[in-house]
PyMOL Python script that loads the backbone (N, CA, C, O; Angstrom):
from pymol import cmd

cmd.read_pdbstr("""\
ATOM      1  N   UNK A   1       0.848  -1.174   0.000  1.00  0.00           N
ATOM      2  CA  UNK A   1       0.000   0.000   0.000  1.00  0.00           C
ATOM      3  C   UNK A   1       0.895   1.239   0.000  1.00  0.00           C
ATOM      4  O   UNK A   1       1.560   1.618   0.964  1.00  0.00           O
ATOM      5  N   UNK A   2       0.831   1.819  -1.192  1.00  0.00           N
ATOM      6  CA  UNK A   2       1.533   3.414  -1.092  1.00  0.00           C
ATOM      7  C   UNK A   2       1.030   4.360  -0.733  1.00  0.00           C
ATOM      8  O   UNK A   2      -0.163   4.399  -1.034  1.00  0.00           O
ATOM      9  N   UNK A   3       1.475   5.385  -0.079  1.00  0.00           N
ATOM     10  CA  UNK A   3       0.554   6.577   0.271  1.00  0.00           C
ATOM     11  C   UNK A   3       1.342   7.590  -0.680  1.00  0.00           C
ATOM     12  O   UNK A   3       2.476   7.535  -1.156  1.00  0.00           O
ATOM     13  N   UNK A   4       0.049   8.781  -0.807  1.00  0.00           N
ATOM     14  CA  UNK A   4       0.990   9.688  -1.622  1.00  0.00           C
ATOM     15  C   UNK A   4       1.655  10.548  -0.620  1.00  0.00           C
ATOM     16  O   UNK A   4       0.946  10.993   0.282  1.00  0.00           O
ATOM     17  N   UNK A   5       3.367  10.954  -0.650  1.00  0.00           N
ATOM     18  CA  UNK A   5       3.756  11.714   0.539  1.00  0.00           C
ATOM     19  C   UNK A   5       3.250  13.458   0.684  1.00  0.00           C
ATOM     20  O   UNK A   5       3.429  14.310   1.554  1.00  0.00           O
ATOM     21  N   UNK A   6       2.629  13.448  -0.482  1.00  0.00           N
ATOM     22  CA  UNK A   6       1.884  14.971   0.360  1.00  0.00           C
ATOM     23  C   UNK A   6       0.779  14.474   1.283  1.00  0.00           C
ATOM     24  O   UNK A   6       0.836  15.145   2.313  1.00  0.00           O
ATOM     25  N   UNK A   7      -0.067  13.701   1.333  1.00  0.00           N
ATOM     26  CA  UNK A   7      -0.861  13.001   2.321  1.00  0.00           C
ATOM     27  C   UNK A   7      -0.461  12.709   3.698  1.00  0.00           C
ATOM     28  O   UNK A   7      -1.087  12.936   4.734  1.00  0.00           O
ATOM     29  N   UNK A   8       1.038  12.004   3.487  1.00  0.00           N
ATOM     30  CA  UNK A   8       1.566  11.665   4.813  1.00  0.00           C
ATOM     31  C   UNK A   8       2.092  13.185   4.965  1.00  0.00           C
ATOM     32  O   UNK A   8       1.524  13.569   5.987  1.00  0.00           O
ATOM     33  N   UNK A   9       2.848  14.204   4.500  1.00  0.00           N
ATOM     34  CA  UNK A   9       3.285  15.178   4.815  1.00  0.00           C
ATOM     35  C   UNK A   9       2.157  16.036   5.796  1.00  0.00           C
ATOM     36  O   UNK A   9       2.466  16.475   6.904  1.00  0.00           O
ATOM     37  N   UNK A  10       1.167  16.148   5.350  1.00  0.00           N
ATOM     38  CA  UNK A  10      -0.011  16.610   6.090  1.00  0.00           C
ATOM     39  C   UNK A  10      -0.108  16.069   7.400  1.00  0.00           C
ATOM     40  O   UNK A  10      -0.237  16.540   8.530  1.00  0.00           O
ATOM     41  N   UNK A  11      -0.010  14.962   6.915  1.00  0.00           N
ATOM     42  CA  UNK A  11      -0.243  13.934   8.389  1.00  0.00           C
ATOM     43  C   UNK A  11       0.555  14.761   9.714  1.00  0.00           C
ATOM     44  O   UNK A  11       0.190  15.562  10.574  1.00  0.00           O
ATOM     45  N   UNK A  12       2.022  13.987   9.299  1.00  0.00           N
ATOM     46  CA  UNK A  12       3.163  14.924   9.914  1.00  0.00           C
ATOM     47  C   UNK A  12       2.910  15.970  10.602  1.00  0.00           C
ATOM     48  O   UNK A  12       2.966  15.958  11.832  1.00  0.00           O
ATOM     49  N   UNK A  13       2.514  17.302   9.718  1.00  0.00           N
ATOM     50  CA  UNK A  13       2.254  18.439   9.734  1.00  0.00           C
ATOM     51  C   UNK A  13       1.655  18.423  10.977  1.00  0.00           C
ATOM     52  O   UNK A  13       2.241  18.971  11.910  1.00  0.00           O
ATOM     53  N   UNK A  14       0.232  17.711  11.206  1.00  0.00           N
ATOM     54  CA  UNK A  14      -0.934  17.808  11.690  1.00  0.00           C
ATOM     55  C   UNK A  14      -0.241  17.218  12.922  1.00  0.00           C
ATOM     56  O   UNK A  14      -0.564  17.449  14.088  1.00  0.00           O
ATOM     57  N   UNK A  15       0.774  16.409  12.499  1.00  0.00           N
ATOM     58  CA  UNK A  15       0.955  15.809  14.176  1.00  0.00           C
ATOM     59  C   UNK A  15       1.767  16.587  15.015  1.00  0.00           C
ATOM     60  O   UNK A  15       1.722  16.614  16.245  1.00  0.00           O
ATOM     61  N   UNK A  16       2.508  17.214  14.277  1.00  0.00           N
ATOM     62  CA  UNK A  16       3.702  18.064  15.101  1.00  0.00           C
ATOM     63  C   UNK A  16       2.513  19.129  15.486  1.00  0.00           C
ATOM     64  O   UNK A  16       2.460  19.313  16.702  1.00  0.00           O
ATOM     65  N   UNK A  17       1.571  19.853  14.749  1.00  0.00           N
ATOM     66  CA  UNK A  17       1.158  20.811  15.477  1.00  0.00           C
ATOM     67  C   UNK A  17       0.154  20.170  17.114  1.00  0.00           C
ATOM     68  O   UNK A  17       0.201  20.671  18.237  1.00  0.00           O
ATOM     69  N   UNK A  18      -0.626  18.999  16.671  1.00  0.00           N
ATOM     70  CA  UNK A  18      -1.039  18.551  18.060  1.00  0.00           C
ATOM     71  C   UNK A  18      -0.493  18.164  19.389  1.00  0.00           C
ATOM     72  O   UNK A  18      -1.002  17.943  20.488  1.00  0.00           O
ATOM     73  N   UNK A  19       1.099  18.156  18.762  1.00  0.00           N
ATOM     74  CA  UNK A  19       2.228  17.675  19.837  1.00  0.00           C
ATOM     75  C   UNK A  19       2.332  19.163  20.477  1.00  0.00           C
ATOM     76  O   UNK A  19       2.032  19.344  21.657  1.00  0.00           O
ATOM     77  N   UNK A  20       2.778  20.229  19.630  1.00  0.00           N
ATOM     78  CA  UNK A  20       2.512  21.490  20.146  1.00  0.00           C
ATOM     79  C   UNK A  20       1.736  21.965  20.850  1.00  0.00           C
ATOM     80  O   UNK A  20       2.013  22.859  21.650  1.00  0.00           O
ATOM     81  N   UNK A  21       0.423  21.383  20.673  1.00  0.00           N
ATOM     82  CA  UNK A  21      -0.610  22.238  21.432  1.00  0.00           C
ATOM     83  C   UNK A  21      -0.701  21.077  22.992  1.00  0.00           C
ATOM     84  O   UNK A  21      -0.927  21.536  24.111  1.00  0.00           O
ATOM     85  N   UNK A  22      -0.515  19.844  22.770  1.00  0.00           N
ATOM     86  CA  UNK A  22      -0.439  19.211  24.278  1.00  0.00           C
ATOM     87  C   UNK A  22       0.770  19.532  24.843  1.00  0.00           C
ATOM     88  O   UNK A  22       1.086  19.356  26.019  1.00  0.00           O
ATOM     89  N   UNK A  23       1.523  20.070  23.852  1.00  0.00           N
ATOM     90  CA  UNK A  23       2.752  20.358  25.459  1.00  0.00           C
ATOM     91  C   UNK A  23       2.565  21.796  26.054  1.00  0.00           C
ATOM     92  O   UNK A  23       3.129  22.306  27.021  1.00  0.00           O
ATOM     93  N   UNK A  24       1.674  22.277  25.260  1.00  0.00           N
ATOM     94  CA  UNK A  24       1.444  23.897  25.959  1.00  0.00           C
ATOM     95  C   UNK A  24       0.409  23.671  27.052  1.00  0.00           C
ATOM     96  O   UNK A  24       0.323  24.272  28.123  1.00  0.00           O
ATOM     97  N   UNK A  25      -0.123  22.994  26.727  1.00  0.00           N
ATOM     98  CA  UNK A  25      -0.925  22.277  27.939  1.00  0.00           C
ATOM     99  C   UNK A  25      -0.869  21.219  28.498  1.00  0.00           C
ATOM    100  O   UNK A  25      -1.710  20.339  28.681  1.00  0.00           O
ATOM    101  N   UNK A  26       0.325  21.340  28.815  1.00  0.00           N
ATOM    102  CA  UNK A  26       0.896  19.892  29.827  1.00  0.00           C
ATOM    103  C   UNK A  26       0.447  19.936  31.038  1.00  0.00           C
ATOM    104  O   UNK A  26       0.259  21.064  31.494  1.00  0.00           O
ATOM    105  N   UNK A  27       0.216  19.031  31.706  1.00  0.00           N
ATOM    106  CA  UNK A  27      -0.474  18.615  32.928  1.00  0.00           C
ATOM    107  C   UNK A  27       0.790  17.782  33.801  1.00  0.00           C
ATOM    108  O   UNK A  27       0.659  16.617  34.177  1.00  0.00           O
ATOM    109  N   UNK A  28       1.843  18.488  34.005  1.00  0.00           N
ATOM    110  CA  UNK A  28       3.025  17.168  35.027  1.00  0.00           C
ATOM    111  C   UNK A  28       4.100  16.584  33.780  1.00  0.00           C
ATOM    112  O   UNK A  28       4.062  16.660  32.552  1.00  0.00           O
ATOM    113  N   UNK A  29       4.887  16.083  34.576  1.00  0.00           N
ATOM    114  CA  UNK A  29       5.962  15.620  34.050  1.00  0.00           C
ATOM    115  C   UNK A  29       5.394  13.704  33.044  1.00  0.00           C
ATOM    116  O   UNK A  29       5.980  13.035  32.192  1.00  0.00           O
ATOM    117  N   UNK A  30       4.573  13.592  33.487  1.00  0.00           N
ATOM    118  CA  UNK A  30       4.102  12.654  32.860  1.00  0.00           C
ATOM    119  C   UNK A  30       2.487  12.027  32.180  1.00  0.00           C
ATOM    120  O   UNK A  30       2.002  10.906  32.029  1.00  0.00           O
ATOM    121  N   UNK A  31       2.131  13.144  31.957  1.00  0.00           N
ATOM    122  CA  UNK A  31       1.257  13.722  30.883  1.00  0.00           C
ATOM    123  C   UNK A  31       0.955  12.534  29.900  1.00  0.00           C
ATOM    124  O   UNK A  31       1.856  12.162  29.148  1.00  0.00           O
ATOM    125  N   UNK A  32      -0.133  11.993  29.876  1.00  0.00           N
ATOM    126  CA  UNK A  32      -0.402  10.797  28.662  1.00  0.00           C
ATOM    127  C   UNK A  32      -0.746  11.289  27.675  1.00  0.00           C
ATOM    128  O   UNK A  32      -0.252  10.601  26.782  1.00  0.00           O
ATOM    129  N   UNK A  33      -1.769  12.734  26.896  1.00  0.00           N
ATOM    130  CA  UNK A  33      -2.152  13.519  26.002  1.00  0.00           C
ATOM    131  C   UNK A  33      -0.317  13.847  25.481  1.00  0.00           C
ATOM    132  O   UNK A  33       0.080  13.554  24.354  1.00  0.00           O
ATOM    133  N   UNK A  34       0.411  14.361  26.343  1.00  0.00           N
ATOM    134  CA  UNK A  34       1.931  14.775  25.432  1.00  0.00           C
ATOM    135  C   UNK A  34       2.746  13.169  25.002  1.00  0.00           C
ATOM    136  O   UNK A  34       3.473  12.943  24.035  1.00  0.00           O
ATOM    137  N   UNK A  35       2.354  12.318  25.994  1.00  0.00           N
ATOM    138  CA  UNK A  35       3.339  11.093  25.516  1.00  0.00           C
ATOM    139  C   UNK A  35       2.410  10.474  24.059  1.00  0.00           C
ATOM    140  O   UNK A  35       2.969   9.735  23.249  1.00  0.00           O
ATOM    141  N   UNK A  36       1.111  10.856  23.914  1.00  0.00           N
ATOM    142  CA  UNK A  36       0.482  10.102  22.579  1.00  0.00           C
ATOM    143  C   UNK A  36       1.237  10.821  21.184  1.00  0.00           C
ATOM    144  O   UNK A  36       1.773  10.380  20.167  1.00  0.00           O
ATOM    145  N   UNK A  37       0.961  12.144  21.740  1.00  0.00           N
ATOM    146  CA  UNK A  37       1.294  13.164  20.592  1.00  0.00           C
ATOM    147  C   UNK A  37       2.616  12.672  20.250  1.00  0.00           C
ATOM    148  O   UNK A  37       2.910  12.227  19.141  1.00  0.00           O
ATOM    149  N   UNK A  38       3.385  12.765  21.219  1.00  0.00           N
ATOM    150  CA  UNK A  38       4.843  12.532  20.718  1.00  0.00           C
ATOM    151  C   UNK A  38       4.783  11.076  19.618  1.00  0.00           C
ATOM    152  O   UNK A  38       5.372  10.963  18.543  1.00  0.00           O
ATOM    153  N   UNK A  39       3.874  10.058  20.291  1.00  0.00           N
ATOM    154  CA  UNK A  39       4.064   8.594  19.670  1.00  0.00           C
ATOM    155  C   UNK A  39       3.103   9.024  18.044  1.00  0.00           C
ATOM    156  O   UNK A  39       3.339   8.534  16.940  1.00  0.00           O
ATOM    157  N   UNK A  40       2.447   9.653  18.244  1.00  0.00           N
ATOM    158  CA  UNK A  40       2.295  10.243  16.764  1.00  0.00           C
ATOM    159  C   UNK A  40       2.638  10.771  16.028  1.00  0.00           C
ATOM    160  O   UNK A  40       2.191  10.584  14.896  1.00  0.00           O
ATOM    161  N   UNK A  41       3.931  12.015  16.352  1.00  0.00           N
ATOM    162  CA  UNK A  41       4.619  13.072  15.829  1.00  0.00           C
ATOM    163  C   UNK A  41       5.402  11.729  15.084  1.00  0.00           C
ATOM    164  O   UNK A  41       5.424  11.755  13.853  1.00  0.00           O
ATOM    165  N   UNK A  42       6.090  10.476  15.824  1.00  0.00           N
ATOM    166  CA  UNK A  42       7.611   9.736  15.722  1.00  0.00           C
ATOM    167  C   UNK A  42       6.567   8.607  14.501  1.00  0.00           C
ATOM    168  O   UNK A  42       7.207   8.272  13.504  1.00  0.00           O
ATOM    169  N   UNK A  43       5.509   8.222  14.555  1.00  0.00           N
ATOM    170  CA  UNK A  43       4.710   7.351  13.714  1.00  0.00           C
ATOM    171  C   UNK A  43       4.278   7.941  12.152  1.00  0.00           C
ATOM    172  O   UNK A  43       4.357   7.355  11.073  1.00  0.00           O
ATOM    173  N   UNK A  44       3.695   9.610  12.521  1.00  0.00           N
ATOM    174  CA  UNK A  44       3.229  10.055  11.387  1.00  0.00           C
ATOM    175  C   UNK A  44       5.026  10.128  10.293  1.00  0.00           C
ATOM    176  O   UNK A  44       5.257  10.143   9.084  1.00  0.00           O
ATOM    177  N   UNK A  45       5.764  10.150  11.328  1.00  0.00           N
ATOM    178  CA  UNK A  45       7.033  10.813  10.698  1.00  0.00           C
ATOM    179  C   UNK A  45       7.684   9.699   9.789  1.00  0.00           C
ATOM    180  O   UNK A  45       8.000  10.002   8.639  1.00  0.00           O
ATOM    181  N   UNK A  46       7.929   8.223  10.336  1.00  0.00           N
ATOM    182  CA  UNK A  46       7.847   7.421   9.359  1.00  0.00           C
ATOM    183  C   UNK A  46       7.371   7.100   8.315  1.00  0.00           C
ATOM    184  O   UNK A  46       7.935   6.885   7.242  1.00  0.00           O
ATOM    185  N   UNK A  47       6.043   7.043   8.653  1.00  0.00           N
ATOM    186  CA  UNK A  47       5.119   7.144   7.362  1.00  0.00           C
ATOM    187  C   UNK A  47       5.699   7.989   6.238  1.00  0.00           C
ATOM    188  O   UNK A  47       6.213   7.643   5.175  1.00  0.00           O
ATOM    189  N   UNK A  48       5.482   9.169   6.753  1.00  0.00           N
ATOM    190  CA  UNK A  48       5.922   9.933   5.934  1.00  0.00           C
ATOM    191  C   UNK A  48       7.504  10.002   4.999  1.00  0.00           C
ATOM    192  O   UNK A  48       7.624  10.444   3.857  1.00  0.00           O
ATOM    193  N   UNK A  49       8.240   9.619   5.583  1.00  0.00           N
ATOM    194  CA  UNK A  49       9.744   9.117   5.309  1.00  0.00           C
ATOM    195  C   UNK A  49       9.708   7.569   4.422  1.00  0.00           C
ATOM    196  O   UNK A  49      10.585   7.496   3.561  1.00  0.00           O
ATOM    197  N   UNK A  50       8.970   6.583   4.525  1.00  0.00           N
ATOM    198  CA  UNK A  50       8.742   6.061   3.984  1.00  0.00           C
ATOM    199  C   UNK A  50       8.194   5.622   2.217  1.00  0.00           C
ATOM    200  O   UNK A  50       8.576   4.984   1.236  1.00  0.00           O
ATOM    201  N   UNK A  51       6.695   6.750   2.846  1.00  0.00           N
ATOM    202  CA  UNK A  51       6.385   7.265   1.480  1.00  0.00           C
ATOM    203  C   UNK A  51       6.999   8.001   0.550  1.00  0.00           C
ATOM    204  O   UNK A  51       6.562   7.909  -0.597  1.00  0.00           O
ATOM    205  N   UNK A  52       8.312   9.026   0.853  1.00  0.00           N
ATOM    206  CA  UNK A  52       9.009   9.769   0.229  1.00  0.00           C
ATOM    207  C   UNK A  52       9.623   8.963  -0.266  1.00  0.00           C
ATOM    208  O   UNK A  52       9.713   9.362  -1.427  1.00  0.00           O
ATOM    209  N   UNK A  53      10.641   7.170  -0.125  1.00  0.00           N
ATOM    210  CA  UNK A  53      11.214   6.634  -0.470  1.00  0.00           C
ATOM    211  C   UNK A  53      10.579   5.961  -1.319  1.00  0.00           C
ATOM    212  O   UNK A  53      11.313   5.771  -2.289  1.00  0.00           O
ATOM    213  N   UNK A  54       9.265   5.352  -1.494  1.00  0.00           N
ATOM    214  CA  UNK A  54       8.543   4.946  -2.447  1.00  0.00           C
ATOM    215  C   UNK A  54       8.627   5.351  -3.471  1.00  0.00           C
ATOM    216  O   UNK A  54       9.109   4.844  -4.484  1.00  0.00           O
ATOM    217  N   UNK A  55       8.051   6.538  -3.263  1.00  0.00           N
ATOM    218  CA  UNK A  55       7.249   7.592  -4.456  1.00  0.00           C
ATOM    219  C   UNK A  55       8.877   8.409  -5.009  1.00  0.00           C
ATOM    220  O   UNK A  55       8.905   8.916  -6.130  1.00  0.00           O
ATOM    221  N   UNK A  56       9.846   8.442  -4.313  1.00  0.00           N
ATOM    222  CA  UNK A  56      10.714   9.473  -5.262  1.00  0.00           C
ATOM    223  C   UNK A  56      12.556   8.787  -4.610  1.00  0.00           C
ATOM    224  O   UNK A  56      13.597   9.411  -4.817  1.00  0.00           O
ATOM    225  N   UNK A  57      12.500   7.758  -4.033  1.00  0.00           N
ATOM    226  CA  UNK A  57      13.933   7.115  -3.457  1.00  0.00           C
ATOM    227  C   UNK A  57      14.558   7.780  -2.803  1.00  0.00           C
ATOM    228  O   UNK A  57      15.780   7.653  -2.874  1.00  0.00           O
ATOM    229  N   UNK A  58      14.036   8.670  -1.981  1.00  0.00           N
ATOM    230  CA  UNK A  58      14.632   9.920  -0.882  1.00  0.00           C
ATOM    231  C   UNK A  58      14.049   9.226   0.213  1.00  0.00           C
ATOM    232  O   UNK A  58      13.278   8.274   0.331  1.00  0.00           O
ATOM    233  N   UNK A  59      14.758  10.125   1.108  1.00  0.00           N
ATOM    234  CA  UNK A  59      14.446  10.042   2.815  1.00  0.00           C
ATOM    235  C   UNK A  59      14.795  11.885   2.993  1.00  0.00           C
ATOM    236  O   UNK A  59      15.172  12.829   2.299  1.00  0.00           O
ATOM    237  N   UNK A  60      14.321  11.550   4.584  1.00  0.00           N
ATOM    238  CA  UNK A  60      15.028  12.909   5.140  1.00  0.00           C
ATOM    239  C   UNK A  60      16.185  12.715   5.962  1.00  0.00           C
ATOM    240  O   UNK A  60      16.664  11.688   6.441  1.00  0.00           O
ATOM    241  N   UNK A  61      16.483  13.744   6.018  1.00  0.00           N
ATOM    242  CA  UNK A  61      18.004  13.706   7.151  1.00  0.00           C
ATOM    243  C   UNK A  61      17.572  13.468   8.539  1.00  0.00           C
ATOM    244  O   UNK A  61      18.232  14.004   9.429  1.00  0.00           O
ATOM    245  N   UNK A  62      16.608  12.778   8.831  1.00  0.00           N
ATOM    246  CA  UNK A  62      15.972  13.162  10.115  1.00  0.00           C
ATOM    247  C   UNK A  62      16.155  11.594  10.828  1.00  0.00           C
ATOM    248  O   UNK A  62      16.602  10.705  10.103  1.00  0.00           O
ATOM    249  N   UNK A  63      15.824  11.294  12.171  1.00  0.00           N
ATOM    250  CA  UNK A  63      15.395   9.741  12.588  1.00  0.00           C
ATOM    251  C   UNK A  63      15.129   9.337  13.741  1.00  0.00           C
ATOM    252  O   UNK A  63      16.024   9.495  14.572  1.00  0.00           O
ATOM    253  N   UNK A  64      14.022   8.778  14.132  1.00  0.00           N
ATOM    254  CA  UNK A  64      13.133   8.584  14.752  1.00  0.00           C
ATOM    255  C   UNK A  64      14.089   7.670  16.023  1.00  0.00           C
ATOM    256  O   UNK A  64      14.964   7.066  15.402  1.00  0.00           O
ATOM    257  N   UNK A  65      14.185   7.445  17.169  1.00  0.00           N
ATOM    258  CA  UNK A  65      15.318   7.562  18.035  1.00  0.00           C
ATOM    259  C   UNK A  65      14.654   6.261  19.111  1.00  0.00           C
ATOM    260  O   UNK A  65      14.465   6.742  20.228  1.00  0.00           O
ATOM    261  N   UNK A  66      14.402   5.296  19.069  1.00  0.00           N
ATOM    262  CA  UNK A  66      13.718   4.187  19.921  1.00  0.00           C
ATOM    263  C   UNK A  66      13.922   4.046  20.952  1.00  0.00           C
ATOM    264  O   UNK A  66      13.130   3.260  21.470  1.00  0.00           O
ATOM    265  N   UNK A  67      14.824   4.531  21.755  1.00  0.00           N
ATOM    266  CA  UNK A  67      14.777   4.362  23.559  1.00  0.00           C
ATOM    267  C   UNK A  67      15.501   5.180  23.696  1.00  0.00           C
ATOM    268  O   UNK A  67      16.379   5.098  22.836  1.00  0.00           O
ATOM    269  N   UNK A  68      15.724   6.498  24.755  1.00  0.00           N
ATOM    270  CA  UNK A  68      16.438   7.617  24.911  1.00  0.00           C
ATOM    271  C   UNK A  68      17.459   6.715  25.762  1.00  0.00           C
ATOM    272  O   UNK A  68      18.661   6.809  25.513  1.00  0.00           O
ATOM    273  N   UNK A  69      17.077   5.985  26.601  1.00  0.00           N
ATOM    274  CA  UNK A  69      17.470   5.676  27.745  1.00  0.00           C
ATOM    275  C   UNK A  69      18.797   4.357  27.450  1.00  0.00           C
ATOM    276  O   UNK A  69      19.578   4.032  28.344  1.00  0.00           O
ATOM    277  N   UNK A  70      18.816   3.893  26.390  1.00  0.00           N
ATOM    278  CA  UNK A  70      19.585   2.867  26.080  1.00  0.00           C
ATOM    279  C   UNK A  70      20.916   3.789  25.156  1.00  0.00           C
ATOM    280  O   UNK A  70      22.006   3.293  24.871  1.00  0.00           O
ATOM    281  N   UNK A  71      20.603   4.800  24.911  1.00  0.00           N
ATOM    282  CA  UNK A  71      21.956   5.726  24.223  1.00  0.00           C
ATOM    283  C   UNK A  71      22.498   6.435  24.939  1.00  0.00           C
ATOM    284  O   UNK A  71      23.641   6.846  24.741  1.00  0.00           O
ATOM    285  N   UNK A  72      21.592   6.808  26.192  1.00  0.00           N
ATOM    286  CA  UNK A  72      22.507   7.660  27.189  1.00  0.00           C
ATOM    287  C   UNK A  72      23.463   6.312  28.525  1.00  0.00           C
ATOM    288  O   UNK A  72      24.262   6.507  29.441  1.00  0.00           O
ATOM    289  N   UNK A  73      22.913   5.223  28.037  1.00  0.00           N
ATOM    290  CA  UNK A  73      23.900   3.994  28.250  1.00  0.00           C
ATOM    291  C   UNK A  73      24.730   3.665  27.923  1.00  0.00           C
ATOM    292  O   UNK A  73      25.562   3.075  28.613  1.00  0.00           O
ATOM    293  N   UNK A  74      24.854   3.987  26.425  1.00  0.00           N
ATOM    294  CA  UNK A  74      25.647   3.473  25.449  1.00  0.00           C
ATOM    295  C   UNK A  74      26.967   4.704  25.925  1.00  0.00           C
ATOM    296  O   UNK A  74      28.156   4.459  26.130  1.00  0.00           O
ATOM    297  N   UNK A  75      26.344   5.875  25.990  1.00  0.00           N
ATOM    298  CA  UNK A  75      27.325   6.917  25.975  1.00  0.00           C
ATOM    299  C   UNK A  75      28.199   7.026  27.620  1.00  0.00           C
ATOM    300  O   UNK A  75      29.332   7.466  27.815  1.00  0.00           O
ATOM    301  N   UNK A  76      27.261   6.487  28.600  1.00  0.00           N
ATOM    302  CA  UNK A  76      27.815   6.133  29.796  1.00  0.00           C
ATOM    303  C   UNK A  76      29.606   5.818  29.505  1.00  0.00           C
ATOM    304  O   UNK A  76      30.691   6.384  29.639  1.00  0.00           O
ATOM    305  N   UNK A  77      28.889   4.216  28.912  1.00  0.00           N
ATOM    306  CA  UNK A  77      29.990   3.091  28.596  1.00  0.00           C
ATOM    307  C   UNK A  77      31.291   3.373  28.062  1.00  0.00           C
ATOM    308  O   UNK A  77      32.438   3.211  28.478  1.00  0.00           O
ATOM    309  N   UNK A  78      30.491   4.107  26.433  1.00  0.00           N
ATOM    310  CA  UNK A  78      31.752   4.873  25.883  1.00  0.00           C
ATOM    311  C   UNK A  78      32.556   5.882  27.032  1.00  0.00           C
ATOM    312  O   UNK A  78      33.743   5.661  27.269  1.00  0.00           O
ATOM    313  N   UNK A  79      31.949   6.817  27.613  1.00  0.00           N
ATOM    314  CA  UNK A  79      32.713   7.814  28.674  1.00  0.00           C
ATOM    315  C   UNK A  79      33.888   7.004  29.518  1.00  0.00           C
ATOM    316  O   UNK A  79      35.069   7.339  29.597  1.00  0.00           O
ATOM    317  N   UNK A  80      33.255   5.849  30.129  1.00  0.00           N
ATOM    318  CA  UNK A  80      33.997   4.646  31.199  1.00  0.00           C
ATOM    319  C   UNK A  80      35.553   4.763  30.251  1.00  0.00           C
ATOM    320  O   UNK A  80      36.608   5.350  30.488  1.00  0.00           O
ATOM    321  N   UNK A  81      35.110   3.939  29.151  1.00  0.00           N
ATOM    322  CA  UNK A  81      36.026   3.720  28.367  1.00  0.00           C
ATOM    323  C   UNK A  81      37.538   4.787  28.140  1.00  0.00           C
ATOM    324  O   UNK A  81      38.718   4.490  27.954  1.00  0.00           O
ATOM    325  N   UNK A  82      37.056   5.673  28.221  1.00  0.00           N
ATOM    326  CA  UNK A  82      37.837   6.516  27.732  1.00  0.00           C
ATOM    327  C   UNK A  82      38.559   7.410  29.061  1.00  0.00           C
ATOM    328  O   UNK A  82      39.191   8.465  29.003  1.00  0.00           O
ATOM    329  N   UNK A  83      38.254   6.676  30.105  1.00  0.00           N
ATOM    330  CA  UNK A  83      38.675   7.202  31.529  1.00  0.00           C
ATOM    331  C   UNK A  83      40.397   6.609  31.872  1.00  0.00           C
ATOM    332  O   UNK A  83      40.389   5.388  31.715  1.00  0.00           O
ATOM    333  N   UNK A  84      41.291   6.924  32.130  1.00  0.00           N
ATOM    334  CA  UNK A  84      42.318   6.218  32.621  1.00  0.00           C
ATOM    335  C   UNK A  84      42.042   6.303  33.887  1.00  0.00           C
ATOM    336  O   UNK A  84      41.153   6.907  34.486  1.00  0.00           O
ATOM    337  N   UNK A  85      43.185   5.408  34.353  1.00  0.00           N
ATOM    338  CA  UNK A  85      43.202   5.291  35.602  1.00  0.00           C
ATOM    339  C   UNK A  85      44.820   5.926  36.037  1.00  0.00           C
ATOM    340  O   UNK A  85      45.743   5.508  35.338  1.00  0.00           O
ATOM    341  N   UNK A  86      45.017   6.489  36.680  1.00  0.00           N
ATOM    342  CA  UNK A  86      46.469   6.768  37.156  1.00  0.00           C
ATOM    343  C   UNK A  86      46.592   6.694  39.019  1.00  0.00           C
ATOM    344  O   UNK A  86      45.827   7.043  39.919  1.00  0.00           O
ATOM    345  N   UNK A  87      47.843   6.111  38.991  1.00  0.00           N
ATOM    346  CA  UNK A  87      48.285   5.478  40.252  1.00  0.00           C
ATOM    347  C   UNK A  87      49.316   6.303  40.748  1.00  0.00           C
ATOM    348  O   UNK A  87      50.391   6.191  40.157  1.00  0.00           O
ATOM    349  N   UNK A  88      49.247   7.294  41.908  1.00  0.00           N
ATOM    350  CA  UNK A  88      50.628   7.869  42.344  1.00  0.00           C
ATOM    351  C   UNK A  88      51.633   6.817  43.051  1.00  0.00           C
ATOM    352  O   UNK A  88      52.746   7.184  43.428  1.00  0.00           O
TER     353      UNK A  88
END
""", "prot")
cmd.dss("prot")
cmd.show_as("cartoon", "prot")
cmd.util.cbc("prot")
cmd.orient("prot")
């Protein structure tokens, strides 16, 4: 099933602005109206990236990021790594 990407572009569009308007009206640090939006902003955005590759063999420079929490691990590790140790 192809979509046409001005369709998904809209989509997009439409999602980033609803992500906008629930975080202006955020309710707390853990807000379910801002965590949907976001899971729609990161869903419509594929789509949309997708369909661009269909319809014309492009992407964007952009990318959708699957666990914050497992890269600021990763970057932990790397940091460790790069620590010496020195002994007087």
């Amino acid at each position: 099933m192809s979509i046409d990407p001005r369709v998904a572009l809209q989509s997009l569009t439409t999602a980033l602005e609803e992500h906008l308007i629930a975080a202006s009206a955020r309710r707390g640090e853990g807000d379910p109206t801002v965590e949907a939006a976001f899971f729609a902003v990161a869903d419509a955005f594929e789509v949309y990236d997708d369909s661009l590759y269909e319809a014309y063999g492009e992407v964007t420079p952009l990318e959708v990021i699957d666990d914050v929490d497992d890269d600021d691990d990763e970057e932990d590790a790397e940091d460790d790594e790069d620590l010496e140790i020195v002994q007087d």
